[in-house]
N, C-alpha and C positions, 0 to 999 in steps of 0.2 A: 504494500500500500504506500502511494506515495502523502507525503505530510508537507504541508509549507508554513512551515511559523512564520508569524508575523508578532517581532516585537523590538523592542530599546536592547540593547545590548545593560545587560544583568544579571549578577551572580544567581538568584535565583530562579530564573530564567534558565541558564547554564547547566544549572542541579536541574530543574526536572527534564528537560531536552537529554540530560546524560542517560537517564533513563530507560529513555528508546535506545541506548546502544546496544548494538547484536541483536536487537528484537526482530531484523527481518523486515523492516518497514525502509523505507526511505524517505528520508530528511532532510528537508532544505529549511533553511533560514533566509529571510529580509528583513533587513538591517532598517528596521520602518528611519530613524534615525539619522543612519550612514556615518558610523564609526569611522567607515573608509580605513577598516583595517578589519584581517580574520582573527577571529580570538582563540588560541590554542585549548580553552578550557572543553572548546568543542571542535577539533580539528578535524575529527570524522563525519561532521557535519555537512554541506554542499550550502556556502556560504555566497549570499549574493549583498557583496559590499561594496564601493565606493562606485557607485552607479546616480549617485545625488548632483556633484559639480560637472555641466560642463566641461568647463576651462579651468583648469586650477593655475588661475594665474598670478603671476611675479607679483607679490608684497604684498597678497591675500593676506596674512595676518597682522601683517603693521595695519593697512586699511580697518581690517575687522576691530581692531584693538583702538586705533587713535580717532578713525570716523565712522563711529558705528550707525548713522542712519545711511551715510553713502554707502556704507557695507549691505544693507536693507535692500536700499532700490538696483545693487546691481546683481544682490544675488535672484532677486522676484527675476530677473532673464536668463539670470546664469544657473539656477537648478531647474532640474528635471524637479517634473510634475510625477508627485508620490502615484499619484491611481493610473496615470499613462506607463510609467515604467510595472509596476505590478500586476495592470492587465495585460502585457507582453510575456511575465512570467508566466501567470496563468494561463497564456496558450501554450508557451514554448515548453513548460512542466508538467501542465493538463494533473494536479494534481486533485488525489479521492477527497483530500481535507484540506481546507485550509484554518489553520487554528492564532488566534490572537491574543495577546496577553495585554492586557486594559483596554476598557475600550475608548476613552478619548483617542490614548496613544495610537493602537493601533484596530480597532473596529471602525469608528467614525470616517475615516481617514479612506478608507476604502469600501465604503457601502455600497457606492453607487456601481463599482466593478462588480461587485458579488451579486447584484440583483441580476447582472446579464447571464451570469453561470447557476443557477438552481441548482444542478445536478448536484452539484459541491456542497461535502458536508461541510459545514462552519460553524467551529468549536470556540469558543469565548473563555477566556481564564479570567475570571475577575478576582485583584488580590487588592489586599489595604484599603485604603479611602475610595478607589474607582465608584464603586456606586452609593456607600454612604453619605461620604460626603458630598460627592459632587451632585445629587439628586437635589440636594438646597439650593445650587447654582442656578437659575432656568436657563442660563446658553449652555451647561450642560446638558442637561433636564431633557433640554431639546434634541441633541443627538442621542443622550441614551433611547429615549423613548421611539425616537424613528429608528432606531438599529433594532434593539431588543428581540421586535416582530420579527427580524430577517434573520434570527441567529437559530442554528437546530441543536446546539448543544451546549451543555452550562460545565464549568470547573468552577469550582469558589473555594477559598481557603476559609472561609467559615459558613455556618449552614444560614445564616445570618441574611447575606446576601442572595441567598437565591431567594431568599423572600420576597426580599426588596425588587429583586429582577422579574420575578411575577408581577404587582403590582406596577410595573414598567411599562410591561408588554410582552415578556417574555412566555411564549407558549411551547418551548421543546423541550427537547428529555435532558433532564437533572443528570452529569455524570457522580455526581456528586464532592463530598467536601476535602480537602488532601493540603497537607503543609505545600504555602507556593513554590516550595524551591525542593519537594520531595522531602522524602525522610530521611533520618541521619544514621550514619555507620558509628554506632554507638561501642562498638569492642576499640574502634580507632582513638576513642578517647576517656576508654575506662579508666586509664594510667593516670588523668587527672581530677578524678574525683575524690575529694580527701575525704575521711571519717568524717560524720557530723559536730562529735564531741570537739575535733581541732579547729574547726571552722569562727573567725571573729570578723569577717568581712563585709562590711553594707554595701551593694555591689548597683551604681546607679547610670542607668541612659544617659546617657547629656547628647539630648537632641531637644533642641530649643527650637524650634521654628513654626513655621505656618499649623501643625499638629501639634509637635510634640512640647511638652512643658518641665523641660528638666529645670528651668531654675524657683518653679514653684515649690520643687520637691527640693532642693536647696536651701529655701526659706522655713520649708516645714524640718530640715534640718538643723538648719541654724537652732532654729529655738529649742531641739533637744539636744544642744550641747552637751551638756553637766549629765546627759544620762548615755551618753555616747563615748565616752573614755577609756572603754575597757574594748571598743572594737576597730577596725581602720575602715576609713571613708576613701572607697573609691568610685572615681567617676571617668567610666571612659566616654571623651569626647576631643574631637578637633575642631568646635564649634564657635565661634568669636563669641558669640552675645553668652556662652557658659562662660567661657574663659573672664569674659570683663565682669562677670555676676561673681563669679569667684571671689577674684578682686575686691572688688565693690564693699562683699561683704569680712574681706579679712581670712576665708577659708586658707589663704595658705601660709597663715601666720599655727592654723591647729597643729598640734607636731602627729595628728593621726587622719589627715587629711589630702591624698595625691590624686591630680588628673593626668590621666593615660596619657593623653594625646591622640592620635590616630591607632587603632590596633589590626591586626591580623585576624582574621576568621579563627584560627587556632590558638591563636594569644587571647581573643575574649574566651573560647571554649574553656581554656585554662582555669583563669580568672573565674567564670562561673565556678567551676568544678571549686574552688577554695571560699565561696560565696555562702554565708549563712545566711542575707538575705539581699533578694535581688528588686529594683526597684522599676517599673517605665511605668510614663503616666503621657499620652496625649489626649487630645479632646476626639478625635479621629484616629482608625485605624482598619486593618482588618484582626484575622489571627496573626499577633505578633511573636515573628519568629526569634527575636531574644527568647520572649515567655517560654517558646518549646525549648529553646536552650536551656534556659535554668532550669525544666524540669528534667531534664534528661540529666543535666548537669548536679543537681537537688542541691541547688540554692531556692530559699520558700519566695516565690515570686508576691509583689507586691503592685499590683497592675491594674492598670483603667482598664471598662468597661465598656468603652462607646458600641453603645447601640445592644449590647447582649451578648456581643462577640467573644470575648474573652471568659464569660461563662456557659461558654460548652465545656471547656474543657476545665476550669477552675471551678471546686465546687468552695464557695466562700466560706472562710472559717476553718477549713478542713486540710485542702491540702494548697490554698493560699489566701489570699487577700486578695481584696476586692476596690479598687477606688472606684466610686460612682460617680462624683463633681471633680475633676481632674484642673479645676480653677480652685478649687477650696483649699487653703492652707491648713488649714485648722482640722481638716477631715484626716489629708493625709499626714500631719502629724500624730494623731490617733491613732490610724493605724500604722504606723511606724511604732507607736506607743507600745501598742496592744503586744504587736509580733516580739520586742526584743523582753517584754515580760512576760512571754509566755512560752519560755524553751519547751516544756511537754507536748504544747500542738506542733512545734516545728518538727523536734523530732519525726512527730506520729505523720507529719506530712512528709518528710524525707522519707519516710519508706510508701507511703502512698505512693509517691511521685518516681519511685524507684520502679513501683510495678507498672503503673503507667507511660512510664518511659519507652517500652517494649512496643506500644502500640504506634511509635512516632518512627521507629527501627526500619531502615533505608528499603531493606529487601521486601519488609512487610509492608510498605507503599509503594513501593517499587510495581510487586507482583498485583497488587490491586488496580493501580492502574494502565499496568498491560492489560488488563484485563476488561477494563474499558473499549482500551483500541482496536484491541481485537476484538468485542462484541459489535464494536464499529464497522469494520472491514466485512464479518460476516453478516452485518445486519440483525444483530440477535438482540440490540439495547431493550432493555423493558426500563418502563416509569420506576 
């Protein structure tokens, strides 16, 4: 069976497209984006890249960088048009699926090509914010709801969103819910899970932006100083407005207080695995794949809620915490409160979260959704 992703160049993106490796299907990729470069993470892939520029002409980046609205009006003549170079693929591939990952990114972008081809199954992944948040938007609003109708197959990384995608427009068959970047090769990183009993680490997001609210959870740190002494405060982020909140508030004057900087996929796994309690908080999101880190990891996650998402798999109280107002200072110092006086539930959740672990396990998502594909290919999907 032949497959044409359509997506942004993304680590997780990269994990589930691994996936299909050796499965006997063939895979292409369009670089909805145009990275203008193939990324070894998927090199058995059939990569169609640098197809965007024209002319890649002399002192393109000085121009981009010192006159960016002349940069504007001459790339409008100088790129190819996304749906004219993709509806060429699509004769010259003539492929069984085509599958997209977001849909501003890559569904809207190409609608009008895919009404000309019906026969073409088209599979939609929606991860994070795609349709929570942007359903508040109405010029987004607008394109979810004109695409929705034309899509025959749903991926969601929480069961959340397919709701949402029904009440859109969406009438095809549910593949259903699956971590967006696949499951994890949890024996690859058993070497860094320490005992619970050695565990003294506050382990926090710092992504501060349009979603995410690390320096809220900062503030609600701050004011538990004096009950914070006996553990170390980290925060991985390469974020300016963390770093200057940092500052601002004196954090690196505490002698138990370090930010990471930028980290490695392996170096947070690390970190988690040493993690007594792991913290992310934004107003938006989808299932966030830190969360399934620290549970595989079993640091007791301390996590926002937008929309119900995060308790599918968090049952509150039990084998985490729950923030509900992700603006509240006062809430999430509570439960920062609650968690670091009450060692007996973390424990009894580190071993929840240990058995739980097994269900997020790479080969055990892996083989579910071949299974998918393949009821795709043969025609066998049921509701």
């Amino acid at each position: 069976m032949k497959i044409l992703m359509v997506s942004m160049s993304s680590i997780h993106f990269f994990r589930w497209t691994n996936q299909l490796k050796d499965s006997g299907h063939e895979v292409y990729w369009f670089d909805i984006n145009d990275g203008n470069r193939k990324v070894d993470a998927i090199s058995w892939v059939n990569q169609i890249v640098g197809w965007k520029r024209i002319w890649d002409f002399p002192g393109r980046f000085f121009i981009k960088k010192r006159f960016p609205n002349l940069y504007k009006k001459i790339q409008f003549f100088n790129d190819r048009k996304t749906s004219k170079v993709f509806e060429k693929l699509i004769q010259d591939i003539k492929p069984d699926i085509v599958q997209s990952f977001v849909m501003y990114m890559s569904c809207v972008p190409i609608l009008n090509v895919m009404k000309k081809y019906p026969d073409i199954k088209w599979i939609y992944s929606a991860w994070g914010n795609d349709l929570y948040y942007y359903q508040n938007e109405p010029k987004y609003l607008e394109g979810i709801r004109k695409t929705l109708p034309q899509i025959d197959y749903l991926f969601t990384d929480c069961e959340r969103d397919y709701h949402i995608a029904k009440n859109h427009g969406f009438k095809g068959k549910y593949l259903g819910t699956y971590p967006g970047g696949g499951g994890y090769v949890i024996s690859d990183y058993e070497n860094f899970v320490e005992p619970f009993e050695v565990r003294k680490i506050i382990l926090i997001k710092g992504y501060q932006h349009k979603f995410g609210r690390c320096n809220l959870v900062l503030d609600a740190i701050y004011e538990l100083k004096n009950y914070l002494t006996d553990f170390d405060i980290v925060v991985f982020s390469d974020n300016e407005l963390v770093r200057k909140h940092i500052e601002f508030k004196g954090f690196n004057l505490w002698g138990n207080f370090k930010c990471t900087g930028k980290l490695t996929h392996k170096e947070l796994l690390k970190l988690m695995g040493q993690a007594y309690i792991y913290i992310g908080s934004s107003i938006s999101d989808g299932m966030p794949n830190t969360l399934l880190e620290a549970i595989i990891m079993g640091a007791y996650p301390i996590q926002s809620n937008p929309g119900g998402a995060t308790s599918e798999i968090i049952n509150d109280g039990q084998n985490g915490t729950l923030i509900h107002n992700s603006e509240d200072v006062s809430e999430i110092k509570n439960k920062i409160e609650f968690a670091i006086n009450n060692e007996p539930l973390l424990e009894e959740a580190f071993k929840l979260n240990r058995k739980l672990r097994h269900t997020l396990e790479y080969s055990t998502i892996k083989n579910r959704v071949l299974k998918k594909y393949n009821e795709l290919e043969h025609n066998t999907i049921n509701l």
